[in-house]
N, C-alpha and C positions, 0 to 999 in steps of 0.2 A: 504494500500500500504506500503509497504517495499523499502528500499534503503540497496541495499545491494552488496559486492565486486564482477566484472565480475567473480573471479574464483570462487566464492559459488554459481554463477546459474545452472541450474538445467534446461534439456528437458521439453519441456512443462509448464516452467511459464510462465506468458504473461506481455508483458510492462507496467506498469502503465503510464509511460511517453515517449517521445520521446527519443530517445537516439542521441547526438550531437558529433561531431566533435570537437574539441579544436578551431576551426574557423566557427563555430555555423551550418556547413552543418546537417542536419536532414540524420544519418545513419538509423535507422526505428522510426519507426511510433510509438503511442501510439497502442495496442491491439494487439500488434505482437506477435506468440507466440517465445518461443526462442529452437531453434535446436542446435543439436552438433556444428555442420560446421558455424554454426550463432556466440554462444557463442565461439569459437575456433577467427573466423575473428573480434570479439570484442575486444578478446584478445592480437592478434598480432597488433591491433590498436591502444595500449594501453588506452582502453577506462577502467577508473579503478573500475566502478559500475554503476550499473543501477536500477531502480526503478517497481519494480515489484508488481501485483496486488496481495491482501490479507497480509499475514502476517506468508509466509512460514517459515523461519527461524527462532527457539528459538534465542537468543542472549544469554550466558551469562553474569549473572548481568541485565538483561532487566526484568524493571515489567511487569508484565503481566496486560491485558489490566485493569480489575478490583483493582487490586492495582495501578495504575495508575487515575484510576478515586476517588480510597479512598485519594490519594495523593492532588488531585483538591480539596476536598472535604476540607479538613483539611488544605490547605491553605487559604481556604475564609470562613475557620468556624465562624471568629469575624466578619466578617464584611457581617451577613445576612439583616439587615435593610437596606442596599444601594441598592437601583435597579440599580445603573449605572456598579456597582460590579457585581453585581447578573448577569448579560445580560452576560460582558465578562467571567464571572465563565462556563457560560452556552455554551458560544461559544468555549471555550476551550474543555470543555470537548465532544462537539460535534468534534472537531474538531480531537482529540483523538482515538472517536469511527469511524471517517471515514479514518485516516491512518492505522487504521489496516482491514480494510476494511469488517466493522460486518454490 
């Protein structure tokens, strides 16, 4: 999943999340997908982003998912004899591979 600005969505991505109101009303649902007239009325809402499934948008300056997990890697390269490390090492990096939705 991606978080990414109302004006960079795109026909046919689909919600990863709900999309809210500034006073928590649920404007759609999670698995919505998103139309012109949708992404348009988002807009005049000033809702300023939404959370979309997979991981459409390059970002510049964004690492790409594997540089991202070499990144994990070589943060907890000293400290491989801890299991209590080891488990959050492992939950991060899970964590990683399910925001971009592989």
């Amino acid at each position: 999943m991606q978080k990414i600005l109302t004006a960079q969505a795109t026909e046919g991505m689909v919600l990863a999340r709900e999309v809210e109101a500034p006073d928590g009303r649920v404007l759609c649902g999670k698995g919505t997908p998103l139309t012109a007239s949708l992404i348009l009325r988002l807009q005049k809402m000033d809702i300023p982003s939404v959370t979309v499934d997979g991981h459409p948008l390059e970002v510049a300056g964004e690492l790409s998912l594997k540089e991202e997990l070499q990144a994990i890697e070589a943060r907890f390269s000293r400290v491989t004899g801890m299991p209590p490390l080891m488990y959050i090492k492992k939950k991060i990096m899970e964590r990683a591979v399910a925001a971009r939705g592989v």
